[in-house]
N, C-alpha and C positions, 0 to 999 in steps of 0.2 A: 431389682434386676430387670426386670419384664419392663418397664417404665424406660428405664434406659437403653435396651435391645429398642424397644420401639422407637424411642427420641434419634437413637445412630441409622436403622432402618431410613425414618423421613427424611434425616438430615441428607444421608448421603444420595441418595435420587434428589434432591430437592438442589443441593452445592453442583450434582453434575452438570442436573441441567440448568443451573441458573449461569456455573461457568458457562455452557457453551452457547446460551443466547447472547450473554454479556459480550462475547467474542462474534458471536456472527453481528451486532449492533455496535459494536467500535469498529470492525473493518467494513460493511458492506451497509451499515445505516443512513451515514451523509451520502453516498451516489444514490442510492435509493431514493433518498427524501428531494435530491437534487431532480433526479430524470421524472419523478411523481410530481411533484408539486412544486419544482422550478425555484425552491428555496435552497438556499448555503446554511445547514442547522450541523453543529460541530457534534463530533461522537460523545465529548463531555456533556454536551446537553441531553444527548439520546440516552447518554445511560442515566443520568439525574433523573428524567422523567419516567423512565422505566423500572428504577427504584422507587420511587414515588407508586408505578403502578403495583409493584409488586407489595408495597406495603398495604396498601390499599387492600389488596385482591387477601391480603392475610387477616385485614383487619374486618374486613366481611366474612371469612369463613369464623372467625373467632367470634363474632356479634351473634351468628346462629347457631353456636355452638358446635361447630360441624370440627374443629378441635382443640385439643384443651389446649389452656394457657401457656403447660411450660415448651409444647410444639409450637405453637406461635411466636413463644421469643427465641429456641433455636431459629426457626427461618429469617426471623427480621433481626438477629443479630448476627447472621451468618451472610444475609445479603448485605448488613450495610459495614462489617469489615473487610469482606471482599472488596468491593466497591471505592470502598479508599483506597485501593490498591492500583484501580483500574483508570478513574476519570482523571484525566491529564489536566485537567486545567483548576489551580486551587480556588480561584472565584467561585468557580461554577460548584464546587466543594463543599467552599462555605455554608452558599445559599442552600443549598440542599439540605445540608447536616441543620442548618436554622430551623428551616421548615420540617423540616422532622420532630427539630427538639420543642417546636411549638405547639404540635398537634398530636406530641405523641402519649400514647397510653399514661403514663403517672401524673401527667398533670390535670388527670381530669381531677384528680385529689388535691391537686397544688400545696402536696407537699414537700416544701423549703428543702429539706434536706435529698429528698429524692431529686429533686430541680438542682441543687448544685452539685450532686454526685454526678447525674449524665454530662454536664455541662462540662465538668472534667473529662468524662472516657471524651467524649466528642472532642474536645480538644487536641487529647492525644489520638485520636482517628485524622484529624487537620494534621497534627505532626507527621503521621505517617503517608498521609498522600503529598503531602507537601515533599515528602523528600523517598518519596516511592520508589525511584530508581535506585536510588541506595539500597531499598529494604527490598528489593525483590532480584536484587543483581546476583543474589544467595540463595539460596534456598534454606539454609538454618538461619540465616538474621529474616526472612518471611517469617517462619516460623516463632522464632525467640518472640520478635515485635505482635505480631498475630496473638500469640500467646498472652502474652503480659496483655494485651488487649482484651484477651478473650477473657481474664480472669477479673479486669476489673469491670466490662460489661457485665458478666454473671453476677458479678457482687451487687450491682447495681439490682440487675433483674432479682436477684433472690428476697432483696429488700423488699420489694414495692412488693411481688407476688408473696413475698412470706413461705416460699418452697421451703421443705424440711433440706438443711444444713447436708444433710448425706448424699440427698436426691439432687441438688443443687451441683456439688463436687462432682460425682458420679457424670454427672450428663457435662458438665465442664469439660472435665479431662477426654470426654470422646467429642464433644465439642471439637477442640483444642485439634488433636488429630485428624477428626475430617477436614478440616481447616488445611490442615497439611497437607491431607490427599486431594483438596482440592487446587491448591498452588500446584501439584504436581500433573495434576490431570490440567490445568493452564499452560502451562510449560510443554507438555506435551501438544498443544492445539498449536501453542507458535512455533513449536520445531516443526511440525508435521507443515503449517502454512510456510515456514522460510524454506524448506526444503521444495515445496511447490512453486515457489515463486525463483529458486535456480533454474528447479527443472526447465518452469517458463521461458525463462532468462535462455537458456543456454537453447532452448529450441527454436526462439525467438532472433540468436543472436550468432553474429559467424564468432566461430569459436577461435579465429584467430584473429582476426580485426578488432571483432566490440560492435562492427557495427552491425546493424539490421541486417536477418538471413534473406535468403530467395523467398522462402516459407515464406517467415510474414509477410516479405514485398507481395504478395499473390493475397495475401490476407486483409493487409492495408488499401492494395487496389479495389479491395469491397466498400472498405470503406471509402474512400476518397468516389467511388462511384454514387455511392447517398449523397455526399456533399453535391456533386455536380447535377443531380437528379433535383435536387431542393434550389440551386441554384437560377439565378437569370444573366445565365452569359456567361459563366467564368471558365476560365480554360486549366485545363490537365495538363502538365506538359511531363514530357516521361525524357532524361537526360540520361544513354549509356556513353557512359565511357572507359575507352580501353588504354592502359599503359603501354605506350609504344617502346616495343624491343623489351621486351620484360623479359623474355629468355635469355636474352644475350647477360643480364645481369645474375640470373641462376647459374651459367654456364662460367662467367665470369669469378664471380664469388660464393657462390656455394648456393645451397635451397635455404640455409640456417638465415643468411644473409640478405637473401632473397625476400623472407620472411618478414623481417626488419623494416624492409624497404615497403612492402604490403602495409605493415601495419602504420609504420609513420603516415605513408600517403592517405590512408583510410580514416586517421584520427584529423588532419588537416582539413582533410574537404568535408566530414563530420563538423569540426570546430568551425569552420568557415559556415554552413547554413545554419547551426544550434541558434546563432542570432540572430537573424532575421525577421523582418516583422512577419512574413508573409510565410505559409507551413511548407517545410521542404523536410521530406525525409532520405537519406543516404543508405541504399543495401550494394553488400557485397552478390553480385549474382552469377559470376564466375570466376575463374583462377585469379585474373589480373583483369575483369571486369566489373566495375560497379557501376550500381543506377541510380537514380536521383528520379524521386517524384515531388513536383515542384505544384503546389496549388493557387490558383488569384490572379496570376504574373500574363499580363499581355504576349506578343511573341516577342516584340523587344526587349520589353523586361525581361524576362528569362535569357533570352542571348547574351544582354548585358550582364547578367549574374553568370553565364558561365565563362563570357569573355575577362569579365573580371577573374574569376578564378585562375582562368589561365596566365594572370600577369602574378596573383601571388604564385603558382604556384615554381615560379621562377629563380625565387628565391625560397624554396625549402629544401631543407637538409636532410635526405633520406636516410642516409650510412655516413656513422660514425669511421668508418674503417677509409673511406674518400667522401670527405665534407664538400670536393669541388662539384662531385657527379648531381645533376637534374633530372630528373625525371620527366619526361613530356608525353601529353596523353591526344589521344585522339577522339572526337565526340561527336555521339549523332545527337538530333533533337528533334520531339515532334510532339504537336497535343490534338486534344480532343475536347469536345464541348459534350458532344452526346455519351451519358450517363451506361445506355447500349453497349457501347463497344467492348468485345471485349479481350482479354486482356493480351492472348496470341497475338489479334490483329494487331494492336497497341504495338507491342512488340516488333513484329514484321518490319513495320512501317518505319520505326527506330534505328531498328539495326540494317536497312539500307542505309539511310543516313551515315552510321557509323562504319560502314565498310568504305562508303564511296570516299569520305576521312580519311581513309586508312587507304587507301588505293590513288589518293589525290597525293599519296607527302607526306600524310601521317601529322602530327603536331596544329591540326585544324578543327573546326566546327563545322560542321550539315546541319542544317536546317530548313524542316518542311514548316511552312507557316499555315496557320489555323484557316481552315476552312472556312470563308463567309458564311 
């Protein structure tokens, strides 16, 4: 019993935290390896090689006897069913489960039948990551599969170590359940991460358009300030534009309606930049105001992408309820080359342009062109 309290003790500190590095190394490893070292390495590889170290790092404590054998084969049989569960890509699966099954502990005996026993779990470890979203879409087929896994890896390990038959069993079946708590405390890191990445979302984003808030526009203007700061010459150009008579259509058909008319117009002029070669982001940054930070585009350029806008936007269909009615907007435009400026002035400067639009007739373009 003491053998086993001890074997559940390591395992579970050992599954916690091997889940939650396996997790911080599938979402945050490839940008890491990307902004360090300017390489593209996929999270499949990162965690291949990081099973690899871990095995490694077990197969050294086990060499100086710092712990016994059958705590060495919980951790490397507890990392490498996990891990079939985790690495998305089956190549990269393969090779790994190879290199393991080549240098691992029983063949230093290269005994035949211990070499085709693993050869089979390992197979059925390929089966299970090959069709991983199946098995993990559940929490009891995790389990079931994990299970039957874990019992014929044990069978395996009992062989080659010669563990007495009870002690074997015994550490199996609490095996088996941390296994389980470990899939759950998994599950719990991607809820907790998709619930952050709403939050994100939703603080990120107007919660009635979709498109880009005020917040981030203030947030992105940092960034788009590094771009121009790294740059030689290239111009900011900040586009607000206002939906001319937008009240008279609340007043007219309701705020419900009104609504409508918001969000088709905002997913249009959204859909109209998403393709572009050149980086153009779209926020909503008031009632019936959105802005458009456009980056790269000379001042013609820019005027022609918003002159073009204003010929599609001639033909979109706001309200269902009057397919005839158009929408026409009014726009100021203005950039910056110096990296300095900051974002009020940007601003200021913009929405002159956009008033004197709106005070010229409304349904036109102002623009201040780029300082020599």
């Amino acid at each position: 019993m003491a053998i086993v309290i001890n074997e559940a003790f390591w395992m579970f500190f050992f599954m916690i935290g091997f889940v939650g590095s396996v997790d911080i190394i599938a979402t945050l490893g490839p940008e890491a390896i990307q902004r360090i070292f300017k390489q593209e390495v996929s999270a499949a590889t990162l965690l291949a090689a990081y099973l690899w170290l871990v095995l490694a790092l077990v197969a050294v404590l086990r060499h100086f006897d710092t712990t016994s054998a059958i705590t060495a084969s919980v951790l490397r049989n507890g990392a490498l069913i996990y891990v079939a569960t985790r690495i998305k890509n089956p190549k990269i699966h393969v090779l790994m489960l190879v290199g393991v099954y080549l240098c691992y502990y029983p063949w230093w005996g290269f005994n035949v039948v211990d070499m085709i026993g693993l050869a089979v779990v390992f197979s059925g470890l390929e089966l299970i990551n090959v069709y991983q979203q199946w098995v993990t879409a559940k929490h009891w087929r995790y389990f079931l599969f994990t299970g039957l896994m874990s019992v014929a890896l044990w069978w395996v390990t009992q062989i080659v170590h010669h563990y007495p038959t009870w002690q074997a069993v015994d550490v199996g079946i609490v095996f088996i359940l941390l296994l389980g708590l470990a899939d759950l405390y998994d599950r719990l890191l991607r809820y907790r991460r998709k619930q952050t990445k709403k939050l994100t979302y939703g603080n990120n984003h107007d919660e009635l358009t979709g498109v880009r808030s005020l917040s981030l526009f203030r947030k992105d203007y940092g960034w788009f300030q590094s771009k121009l700061a790294e740059s030689d010459g290239d111009n900011l150009h900040l586009v607000m534009m206002d939906i001319d008579h937008f009240k008279a259509i609340n007043d007219t058909y309701g705020h419900l309606i009104g609504d409508e008319a918001l969000i088709n117009f905002a997913r249009d002029v959204e859909s109209y930049f998403i393709p572009m070669e050149y980086y153009a982001a779209v926020y909503r940054t008031g009632g019936e105001e959105f802005s458009v930070l456009i980056y790269g585009l000379s001042d013609d350029q820019a005027r022609q992408a918003i002159d073009d806008y204003f010929e599609r936007l001639k033909h979109l269909v706001v309200l269902r309820e009057n397919p005839q009615l158009r929408l026409t907007i009014s726009a100021g435009i203005s950039s910056i080359k110096d990296a300095q400026v900051v974002l009020k002035d940007f601003i200021e400067k913009t929405d002159i342009n956009l008033y004197a639009a709106k005070h010229s007739g409304r349904n036109q373009v102002v623009q201040t062109r780029t300082a020599s």
